[in-house]
mmCIF file of the N, C-alpha and C atoms, coordinates in Angstrom:
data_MODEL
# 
_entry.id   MODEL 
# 
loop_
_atom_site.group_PDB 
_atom_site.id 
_atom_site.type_symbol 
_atom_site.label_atom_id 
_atom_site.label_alt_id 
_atom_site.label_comp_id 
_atom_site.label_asym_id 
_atom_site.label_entity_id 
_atom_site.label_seq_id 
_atom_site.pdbx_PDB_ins_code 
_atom_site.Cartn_x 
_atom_site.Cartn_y 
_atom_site.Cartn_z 
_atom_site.occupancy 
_atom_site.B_iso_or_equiv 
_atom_site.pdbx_formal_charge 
_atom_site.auth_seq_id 
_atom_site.auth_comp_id 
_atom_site.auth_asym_id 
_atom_site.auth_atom_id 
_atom_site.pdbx_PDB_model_num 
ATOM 1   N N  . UNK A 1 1  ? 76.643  94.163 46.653 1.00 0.00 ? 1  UNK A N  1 
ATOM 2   C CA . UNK A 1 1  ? 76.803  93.887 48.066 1.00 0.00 ? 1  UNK A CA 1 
ATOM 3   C C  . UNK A 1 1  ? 75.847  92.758 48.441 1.00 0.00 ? 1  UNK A C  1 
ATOM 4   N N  . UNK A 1 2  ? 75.947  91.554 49.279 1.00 0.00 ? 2  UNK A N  1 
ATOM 5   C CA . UNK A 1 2  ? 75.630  91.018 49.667 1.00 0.00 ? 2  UNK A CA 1 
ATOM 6   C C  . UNK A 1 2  ? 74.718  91.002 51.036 1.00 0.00 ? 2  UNK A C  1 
ATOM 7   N N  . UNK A 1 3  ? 73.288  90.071 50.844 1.00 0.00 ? 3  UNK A N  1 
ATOM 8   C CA . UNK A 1 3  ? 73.099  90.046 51.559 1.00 0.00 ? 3  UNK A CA 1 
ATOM 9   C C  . UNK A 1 3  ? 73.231  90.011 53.163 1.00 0.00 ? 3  UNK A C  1 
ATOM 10  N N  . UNK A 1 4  ? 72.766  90.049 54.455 1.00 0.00 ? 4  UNK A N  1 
ATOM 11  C CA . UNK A 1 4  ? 73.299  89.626 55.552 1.00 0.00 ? 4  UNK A CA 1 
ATOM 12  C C  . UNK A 1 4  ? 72.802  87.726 55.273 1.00 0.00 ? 4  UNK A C  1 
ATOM 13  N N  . UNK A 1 5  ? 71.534  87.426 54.725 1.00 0.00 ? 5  UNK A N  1 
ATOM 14  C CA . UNK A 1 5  ? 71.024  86.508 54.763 1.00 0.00 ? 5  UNK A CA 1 
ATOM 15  C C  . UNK A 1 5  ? 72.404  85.262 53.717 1.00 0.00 ? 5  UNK A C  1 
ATOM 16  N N  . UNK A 1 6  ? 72.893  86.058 52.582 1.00 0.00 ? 6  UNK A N  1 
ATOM 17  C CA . UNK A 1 6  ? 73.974  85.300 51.910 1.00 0.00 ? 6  UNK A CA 1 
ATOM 18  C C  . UNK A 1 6  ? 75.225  85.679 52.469 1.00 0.00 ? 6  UNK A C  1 
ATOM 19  N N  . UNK A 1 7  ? 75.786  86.357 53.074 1.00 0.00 ? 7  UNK A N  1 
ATOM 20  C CA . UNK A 1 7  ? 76.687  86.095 54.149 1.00 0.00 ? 7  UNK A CA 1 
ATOM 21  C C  . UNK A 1 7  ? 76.307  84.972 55.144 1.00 0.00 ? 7  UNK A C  1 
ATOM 22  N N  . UNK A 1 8  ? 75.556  84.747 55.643 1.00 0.00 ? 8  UNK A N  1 
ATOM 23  C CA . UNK A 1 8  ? 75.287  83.504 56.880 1.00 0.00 ? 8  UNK A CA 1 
ATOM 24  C C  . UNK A 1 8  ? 75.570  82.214 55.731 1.00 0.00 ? 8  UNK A C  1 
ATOM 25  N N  . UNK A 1 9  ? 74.503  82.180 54.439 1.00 0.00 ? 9  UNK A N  1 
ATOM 26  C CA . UNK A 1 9  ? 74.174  80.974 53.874 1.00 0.00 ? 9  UNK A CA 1 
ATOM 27  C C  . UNK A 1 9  ? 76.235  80.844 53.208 1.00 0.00 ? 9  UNK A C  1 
ATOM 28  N N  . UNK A 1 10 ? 76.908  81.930 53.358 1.00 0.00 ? 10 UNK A N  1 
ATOM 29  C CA . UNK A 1 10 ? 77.958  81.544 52.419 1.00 0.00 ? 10 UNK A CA 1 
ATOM 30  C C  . UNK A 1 10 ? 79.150  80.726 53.154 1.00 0.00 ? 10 UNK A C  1 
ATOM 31  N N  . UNK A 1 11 ? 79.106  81.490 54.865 1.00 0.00 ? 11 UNK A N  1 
ATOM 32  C CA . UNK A 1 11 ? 79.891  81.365 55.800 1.00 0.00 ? 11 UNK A CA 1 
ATOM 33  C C  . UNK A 1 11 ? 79.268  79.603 56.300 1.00 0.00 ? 11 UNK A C  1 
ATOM 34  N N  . UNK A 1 12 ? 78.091  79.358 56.276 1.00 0.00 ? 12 UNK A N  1 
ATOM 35  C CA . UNK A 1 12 ? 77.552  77.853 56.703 1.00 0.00 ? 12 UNK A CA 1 
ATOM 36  C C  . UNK A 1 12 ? 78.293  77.196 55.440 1.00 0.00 ? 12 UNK A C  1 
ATOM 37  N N  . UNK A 1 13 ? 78.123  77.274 54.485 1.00 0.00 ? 13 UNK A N  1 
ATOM 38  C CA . UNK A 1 13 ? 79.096  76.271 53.542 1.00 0.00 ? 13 UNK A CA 1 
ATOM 39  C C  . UNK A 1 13 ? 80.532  76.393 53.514 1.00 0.00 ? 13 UNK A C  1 
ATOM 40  N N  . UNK A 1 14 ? 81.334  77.616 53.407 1.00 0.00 ? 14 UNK A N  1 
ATOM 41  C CA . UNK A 1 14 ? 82.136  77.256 53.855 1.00 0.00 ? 14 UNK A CA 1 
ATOM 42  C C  . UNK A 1 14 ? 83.161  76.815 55.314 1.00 0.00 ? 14 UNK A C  1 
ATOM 43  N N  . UNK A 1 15 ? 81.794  76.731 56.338 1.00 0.00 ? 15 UNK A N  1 
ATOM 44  C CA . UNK A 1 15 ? 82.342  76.054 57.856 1.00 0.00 ? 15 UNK A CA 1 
ATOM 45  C C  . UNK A 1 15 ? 82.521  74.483 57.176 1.00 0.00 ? 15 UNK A C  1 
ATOM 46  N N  . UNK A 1 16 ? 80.928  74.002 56.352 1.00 0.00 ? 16 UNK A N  1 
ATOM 47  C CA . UNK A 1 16 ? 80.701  72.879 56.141 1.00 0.00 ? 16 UNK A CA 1 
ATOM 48  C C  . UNK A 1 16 ? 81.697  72.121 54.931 1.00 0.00 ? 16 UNK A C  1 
ATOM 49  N N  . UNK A 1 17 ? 82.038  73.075 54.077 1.00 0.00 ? 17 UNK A N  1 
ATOM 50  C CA . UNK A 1 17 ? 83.199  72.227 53.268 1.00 0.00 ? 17 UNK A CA 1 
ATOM 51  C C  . UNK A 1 17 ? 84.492  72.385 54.245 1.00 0.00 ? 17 UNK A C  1 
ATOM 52  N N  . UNK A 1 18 ? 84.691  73.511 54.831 1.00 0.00 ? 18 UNK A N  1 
ATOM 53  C CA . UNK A 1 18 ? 86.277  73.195 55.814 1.00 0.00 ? 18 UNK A CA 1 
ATOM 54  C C  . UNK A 1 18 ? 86.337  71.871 56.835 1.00 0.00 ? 18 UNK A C  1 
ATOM 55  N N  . UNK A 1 19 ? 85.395  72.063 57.385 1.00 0.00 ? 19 UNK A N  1 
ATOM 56  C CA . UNK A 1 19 ? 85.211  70.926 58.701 1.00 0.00 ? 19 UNK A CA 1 
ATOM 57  C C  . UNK A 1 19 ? 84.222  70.008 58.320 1.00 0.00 ? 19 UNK A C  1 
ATOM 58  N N  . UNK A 1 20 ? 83.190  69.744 57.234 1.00 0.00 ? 20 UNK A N  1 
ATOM 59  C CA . UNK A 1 20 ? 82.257  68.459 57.227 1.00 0.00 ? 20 UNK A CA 1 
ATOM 60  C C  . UNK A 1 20 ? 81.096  69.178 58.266 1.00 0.00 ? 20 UNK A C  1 
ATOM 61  N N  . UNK A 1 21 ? 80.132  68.618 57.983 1.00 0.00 ? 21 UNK A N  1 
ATOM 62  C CA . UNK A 1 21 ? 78.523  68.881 58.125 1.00 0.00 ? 21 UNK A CA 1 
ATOM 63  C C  . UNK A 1 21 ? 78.730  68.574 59.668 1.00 0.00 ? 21 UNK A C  1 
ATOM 64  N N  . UNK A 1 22 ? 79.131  67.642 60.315 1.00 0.00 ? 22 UNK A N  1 
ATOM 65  C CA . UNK A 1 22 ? 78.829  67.330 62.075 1.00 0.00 ? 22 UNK A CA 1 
ATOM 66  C C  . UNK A 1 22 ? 79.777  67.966 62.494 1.00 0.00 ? 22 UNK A C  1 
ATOM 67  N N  . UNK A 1 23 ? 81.264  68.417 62.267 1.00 0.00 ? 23 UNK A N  1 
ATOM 68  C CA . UNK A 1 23 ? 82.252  69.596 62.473 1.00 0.00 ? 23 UNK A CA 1 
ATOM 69  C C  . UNK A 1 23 ? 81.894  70.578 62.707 1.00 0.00 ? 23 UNK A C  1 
ATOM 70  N N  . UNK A 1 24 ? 81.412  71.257 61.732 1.00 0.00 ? 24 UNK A N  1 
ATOM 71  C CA . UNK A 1 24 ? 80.514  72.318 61.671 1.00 0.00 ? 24 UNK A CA 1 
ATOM 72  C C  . UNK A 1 24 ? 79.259  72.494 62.487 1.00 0.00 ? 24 UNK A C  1 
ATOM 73  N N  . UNK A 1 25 ? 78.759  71.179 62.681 1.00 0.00 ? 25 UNK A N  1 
ATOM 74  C CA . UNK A 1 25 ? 77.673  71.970 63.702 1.00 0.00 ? 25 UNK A CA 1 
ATOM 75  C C  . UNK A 1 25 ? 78.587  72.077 65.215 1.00 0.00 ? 25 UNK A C  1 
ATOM 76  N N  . UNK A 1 26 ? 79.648  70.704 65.245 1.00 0.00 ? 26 UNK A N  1 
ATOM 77  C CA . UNK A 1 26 ? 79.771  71.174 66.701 1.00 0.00 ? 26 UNK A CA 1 
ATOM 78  C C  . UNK A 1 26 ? 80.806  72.410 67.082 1.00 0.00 ? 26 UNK A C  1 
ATOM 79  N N  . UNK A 1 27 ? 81.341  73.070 66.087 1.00 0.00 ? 27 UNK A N  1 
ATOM 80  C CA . UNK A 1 27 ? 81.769  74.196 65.954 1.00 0.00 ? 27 UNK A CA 1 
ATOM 81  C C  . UNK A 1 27 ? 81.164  75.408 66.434 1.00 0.00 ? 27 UNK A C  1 
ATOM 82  N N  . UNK A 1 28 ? 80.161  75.398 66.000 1.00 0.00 ? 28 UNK A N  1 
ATOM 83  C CA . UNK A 1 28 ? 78.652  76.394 66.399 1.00 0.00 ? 28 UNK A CA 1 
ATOM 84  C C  . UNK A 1 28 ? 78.349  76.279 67.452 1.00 0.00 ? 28 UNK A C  1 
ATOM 85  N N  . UNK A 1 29 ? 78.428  74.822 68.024 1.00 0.00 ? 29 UNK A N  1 
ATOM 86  C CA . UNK A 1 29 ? 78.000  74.598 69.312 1.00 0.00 ? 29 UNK A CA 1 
ATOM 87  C C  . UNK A 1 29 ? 78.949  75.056 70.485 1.00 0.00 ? 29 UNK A C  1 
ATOM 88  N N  . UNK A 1 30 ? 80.345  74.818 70.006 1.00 0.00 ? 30 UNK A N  1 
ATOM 89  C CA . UNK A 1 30 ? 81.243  75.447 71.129 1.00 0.00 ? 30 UNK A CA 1 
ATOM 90  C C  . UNK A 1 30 ? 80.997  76.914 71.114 1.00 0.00 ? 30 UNK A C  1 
ATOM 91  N N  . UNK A 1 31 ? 81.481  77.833 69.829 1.00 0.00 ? 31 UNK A N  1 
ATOM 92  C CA . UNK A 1 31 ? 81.232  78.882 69.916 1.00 0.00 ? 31 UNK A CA 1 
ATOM 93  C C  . UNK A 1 31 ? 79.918  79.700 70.866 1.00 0.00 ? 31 UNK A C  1 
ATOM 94  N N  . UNK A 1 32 ? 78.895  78.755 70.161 1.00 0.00 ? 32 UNK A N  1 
ATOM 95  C CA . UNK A 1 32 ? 77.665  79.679 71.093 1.00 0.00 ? 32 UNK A CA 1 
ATOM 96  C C  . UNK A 1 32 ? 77.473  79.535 72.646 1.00 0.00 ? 32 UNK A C  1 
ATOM 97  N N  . UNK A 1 33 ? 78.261  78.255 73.279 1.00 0.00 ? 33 UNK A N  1 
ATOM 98  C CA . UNK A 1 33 ? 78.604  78.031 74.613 1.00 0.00 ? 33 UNK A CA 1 
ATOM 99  C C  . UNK A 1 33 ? 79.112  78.858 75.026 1.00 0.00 ? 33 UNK A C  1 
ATOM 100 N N  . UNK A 1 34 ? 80.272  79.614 74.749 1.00 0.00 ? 34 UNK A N  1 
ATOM 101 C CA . UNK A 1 34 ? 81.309  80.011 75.241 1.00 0.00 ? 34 UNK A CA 1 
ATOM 102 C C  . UNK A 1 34 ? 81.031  81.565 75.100 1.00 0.00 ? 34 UNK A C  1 
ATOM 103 N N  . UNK A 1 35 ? 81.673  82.714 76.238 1.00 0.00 ? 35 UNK A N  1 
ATOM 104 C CA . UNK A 1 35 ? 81.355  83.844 75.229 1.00 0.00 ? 35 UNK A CA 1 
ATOM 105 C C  . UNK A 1 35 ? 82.510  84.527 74.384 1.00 0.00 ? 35 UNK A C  1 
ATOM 106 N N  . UNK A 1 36 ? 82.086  84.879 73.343 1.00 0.00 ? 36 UNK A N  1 
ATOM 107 C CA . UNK A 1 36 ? 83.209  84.991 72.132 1.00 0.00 ? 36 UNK A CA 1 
ATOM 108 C C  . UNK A 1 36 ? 83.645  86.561 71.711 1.00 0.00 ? 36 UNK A C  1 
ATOM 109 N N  . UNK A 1 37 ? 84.271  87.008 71.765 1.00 0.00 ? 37 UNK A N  1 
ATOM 110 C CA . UNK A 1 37 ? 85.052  88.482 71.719 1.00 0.00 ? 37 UNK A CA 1 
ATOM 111 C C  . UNK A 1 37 ? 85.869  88.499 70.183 1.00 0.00 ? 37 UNK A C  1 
ATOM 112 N N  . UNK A 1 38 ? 84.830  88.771 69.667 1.00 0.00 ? 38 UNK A N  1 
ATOM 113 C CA . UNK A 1 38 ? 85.561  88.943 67.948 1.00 0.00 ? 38 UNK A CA 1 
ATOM 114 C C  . UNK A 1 38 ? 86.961  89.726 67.971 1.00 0.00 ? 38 UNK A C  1 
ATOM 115 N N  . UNK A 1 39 ? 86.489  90.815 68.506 1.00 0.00 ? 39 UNK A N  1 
ATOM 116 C CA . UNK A 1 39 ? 87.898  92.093 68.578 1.00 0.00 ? 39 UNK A CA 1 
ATOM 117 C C  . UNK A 1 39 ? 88.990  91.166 69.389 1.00 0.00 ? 39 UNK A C  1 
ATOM 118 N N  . UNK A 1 40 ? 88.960  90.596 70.514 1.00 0.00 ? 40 UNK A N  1 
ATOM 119 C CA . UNK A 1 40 ? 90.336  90.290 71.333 1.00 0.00 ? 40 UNK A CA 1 
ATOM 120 C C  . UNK A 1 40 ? 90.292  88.859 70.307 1.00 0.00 ? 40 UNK A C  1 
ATOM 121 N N  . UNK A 1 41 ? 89.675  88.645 69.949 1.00 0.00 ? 41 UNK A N  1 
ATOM 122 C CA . UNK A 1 41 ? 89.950  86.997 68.819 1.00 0.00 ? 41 UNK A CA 1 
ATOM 123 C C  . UNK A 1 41 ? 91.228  87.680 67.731 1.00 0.00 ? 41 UNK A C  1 
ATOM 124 N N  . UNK A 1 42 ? 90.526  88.450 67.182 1.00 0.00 ? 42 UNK A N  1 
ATOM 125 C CA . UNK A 1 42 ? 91.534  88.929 66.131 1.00 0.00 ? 42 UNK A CA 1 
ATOM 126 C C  . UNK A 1 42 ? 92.616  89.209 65.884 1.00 0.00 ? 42 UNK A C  1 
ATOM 127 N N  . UNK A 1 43 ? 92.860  90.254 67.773 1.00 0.00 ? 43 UNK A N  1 
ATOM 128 C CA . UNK A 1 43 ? 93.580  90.744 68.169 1.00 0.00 ? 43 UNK A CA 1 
ATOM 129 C C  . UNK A 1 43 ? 94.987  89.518 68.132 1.00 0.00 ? 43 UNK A C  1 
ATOM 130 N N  . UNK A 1 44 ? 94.664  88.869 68.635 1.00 0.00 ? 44 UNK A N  1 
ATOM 131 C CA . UNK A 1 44 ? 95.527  87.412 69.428 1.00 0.00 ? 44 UNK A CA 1 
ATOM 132 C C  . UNK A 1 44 ? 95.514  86.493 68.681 1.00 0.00 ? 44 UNK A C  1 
ATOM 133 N N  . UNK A 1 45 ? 94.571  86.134 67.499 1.00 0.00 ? 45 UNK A N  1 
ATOM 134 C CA . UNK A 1 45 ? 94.230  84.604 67.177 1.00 0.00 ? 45 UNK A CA 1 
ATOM 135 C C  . UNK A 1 45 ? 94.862  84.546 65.871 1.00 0.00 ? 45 UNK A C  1 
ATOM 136 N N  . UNK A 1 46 ? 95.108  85.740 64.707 1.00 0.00 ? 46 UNK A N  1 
ATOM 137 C CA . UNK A 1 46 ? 95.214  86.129 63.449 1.00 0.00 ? 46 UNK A CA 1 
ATOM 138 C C  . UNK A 1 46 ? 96.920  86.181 63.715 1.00 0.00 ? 46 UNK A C  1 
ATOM 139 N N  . UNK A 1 47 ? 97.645  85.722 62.278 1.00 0.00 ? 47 UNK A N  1 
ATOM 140 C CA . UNK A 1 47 ? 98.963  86.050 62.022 1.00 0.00 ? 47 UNK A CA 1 
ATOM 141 C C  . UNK A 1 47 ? 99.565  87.590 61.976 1.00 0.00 ? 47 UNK A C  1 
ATOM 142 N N  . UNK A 1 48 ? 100.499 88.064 62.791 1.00 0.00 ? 48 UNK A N  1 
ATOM 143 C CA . UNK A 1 48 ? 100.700 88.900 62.720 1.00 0.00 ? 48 UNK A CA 1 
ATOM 144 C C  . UNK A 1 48 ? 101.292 89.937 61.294 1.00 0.00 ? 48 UNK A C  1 
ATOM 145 N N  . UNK A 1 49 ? 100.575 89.875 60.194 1.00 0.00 ? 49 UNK A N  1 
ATOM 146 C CA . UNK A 1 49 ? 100.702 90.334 59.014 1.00 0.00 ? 49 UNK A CA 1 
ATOM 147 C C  . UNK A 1 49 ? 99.817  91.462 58.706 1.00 0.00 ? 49 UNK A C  1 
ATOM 148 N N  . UNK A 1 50 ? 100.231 92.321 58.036 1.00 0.00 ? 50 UNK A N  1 
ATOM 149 C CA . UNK A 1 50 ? 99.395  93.089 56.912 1.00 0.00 ? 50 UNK A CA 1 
ATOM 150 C C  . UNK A 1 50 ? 98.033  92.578 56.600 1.00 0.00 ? 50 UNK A C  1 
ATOM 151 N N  . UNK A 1 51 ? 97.153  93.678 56.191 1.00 0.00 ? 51 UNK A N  1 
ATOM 152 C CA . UNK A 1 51 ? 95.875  92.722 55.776 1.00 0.00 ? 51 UNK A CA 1 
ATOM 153 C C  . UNK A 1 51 ? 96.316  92.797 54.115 1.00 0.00 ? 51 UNK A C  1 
ATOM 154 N N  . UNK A 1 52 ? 97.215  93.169 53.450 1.00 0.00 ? 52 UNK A N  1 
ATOM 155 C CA . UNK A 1 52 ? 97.525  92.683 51.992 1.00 0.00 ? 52 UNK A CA 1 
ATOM 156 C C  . UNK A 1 52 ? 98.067  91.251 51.885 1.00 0.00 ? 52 UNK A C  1 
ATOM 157 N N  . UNK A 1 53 ? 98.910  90.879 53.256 1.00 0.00 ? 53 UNK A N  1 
ATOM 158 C CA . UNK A 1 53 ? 99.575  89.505 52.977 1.00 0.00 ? 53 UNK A CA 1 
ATOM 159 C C  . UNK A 1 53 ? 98.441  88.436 53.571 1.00 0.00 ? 53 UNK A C  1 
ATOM 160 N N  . UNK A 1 54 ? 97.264  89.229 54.231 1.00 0.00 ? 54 UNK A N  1 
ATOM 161 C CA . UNK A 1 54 ? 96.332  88.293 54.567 1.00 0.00 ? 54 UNK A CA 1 
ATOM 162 C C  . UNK A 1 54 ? 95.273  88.054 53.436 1.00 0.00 ? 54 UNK A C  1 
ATOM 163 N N  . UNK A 1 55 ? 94.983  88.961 52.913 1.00 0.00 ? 55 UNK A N  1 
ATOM 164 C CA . UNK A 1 55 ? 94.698  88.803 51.935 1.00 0.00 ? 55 UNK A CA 1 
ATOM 165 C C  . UNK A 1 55 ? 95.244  87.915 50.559 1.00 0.00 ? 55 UNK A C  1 
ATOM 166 N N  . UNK A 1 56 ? 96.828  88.047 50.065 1.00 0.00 ? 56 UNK A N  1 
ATOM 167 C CA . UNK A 1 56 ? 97.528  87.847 49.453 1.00 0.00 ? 56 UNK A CA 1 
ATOM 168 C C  . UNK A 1 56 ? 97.156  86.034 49.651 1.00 0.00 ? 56 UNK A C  1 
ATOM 169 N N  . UNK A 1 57 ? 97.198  85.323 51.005 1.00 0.00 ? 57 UNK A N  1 
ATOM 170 C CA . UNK A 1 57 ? 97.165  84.035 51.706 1.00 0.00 ? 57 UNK A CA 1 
ATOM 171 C C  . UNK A 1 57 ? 95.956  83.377 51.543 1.00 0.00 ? 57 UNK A C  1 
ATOM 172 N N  . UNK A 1 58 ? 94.861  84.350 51.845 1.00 0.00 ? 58 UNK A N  1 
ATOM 173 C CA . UNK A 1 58 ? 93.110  83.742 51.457 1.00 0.00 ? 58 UNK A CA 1 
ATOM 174 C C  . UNK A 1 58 ? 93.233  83.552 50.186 1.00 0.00 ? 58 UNK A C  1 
ATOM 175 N N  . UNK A 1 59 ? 93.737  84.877 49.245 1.00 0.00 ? 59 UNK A N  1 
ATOM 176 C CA . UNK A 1 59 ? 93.569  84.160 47.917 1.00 0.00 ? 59 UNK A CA 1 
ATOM 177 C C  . UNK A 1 59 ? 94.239  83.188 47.398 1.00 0.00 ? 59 UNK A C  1 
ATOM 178 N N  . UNK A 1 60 ? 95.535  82.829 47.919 1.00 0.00 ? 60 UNK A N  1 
ATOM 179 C CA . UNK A 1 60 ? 96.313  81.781 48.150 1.00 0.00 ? 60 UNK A CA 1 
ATOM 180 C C  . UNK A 1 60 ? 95.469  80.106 48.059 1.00 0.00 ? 60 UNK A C  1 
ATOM 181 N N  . UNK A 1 61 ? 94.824  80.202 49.435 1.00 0.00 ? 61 UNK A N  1 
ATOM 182 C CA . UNK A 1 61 ? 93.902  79.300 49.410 1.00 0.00 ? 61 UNK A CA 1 
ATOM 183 C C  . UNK A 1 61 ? 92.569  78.982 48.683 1.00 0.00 ? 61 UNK A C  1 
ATOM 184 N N  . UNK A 1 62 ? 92.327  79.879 48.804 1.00 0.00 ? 62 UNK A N  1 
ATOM 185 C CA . UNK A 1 62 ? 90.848  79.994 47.348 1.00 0.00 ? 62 UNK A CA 1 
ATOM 186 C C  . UNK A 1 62 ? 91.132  79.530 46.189 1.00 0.00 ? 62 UNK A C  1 
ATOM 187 N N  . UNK A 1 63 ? 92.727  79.619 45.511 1.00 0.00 ? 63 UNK A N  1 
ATOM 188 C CA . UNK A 1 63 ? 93.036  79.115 44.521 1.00 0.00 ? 63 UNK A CA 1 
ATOM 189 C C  . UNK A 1 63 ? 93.007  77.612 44.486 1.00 0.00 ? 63 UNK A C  1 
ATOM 190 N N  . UNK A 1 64 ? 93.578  77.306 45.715 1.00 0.00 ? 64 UNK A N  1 
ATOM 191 C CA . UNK A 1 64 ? 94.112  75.545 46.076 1.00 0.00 ? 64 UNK A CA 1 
ATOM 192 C C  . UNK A 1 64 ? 92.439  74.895 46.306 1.00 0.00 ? 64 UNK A C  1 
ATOM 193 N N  . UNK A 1 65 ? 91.576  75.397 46.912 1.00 0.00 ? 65 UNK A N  1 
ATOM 194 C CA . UNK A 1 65 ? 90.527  75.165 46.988 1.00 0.00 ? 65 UNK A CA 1 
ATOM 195 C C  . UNK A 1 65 ? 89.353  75.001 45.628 1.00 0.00 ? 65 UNK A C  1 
ATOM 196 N N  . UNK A 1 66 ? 89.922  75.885 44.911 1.00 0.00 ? 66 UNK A N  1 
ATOM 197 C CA . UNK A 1 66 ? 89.162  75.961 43.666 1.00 0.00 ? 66 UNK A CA 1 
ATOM 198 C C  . UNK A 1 66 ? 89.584  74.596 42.493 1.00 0.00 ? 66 UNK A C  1 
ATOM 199 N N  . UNK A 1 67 ? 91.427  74.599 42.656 1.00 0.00 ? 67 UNK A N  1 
ATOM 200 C CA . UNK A 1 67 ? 91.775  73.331 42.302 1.00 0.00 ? 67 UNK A CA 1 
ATOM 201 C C  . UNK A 1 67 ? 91.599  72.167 42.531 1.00 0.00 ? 67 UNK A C  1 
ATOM 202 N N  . UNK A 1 68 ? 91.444  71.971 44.152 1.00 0.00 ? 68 UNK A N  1 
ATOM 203 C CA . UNK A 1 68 ? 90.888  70.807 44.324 1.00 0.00 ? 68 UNK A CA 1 
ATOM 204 C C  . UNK A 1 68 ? 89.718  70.652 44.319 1.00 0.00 ? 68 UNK A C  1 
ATOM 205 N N  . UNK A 1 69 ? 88.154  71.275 44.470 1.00 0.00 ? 69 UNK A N  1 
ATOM 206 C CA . UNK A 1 69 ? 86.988  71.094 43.940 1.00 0.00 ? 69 UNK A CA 1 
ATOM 207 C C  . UNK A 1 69 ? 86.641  71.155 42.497 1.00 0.00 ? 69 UNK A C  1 
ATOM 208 N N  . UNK A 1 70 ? 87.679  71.423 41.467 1.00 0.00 ? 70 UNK A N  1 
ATOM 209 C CA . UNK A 1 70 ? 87.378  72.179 40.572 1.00 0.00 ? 70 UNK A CA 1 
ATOM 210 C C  . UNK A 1 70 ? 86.351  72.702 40.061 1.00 0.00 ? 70 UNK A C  1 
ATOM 211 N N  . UNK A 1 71 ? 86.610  73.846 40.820 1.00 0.00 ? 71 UNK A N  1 
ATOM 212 C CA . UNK A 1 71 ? 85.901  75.276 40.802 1.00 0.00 ? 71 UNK A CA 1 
ATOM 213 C C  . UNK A 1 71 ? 86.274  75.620 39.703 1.00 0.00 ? 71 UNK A C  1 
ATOM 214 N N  . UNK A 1 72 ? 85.750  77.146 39.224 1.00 0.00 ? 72 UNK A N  1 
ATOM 215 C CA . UNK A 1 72 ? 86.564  78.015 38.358 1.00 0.00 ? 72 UNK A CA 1 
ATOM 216 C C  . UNK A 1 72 ? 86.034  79.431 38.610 1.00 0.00 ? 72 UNK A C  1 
# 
């Protein structure tokens, strides 16, 4: 299980490889402006799927991601 401290450091890199280093901060910056409701986010903001096909989709992307950085 992971830290809370490597959860933050894992979620900052991947804001910063999705959106780029100044993306990412001003990302943070809207968010912490604004006030933010995780539960009604989810509720409304997420595809209406299964969490297997959401799942099924992240790993989807993790793959394409791994290909194009080549990761492994």
């Amino acid at each position: 299980m992971k830290t809370e401290t490597e959860i933050r450091m894992d979620g900052m890199n991947a804001l910063i490889q999705a959106l780029g280093l100044v993306e990412a901060e001003r990302f943070l910056m809207a968010i912490s402006r604004e006030r933010f409701n995780y539960t009604e986010w989810r509720r409304t903001r997420l595809p209406d799927v299964s969490i297997e096909e959401l799942a099924r989709l992240a790993n989807l992307e993790a793959e394409k991601n791994n290909q194009l950085f080549g990761e492994k």
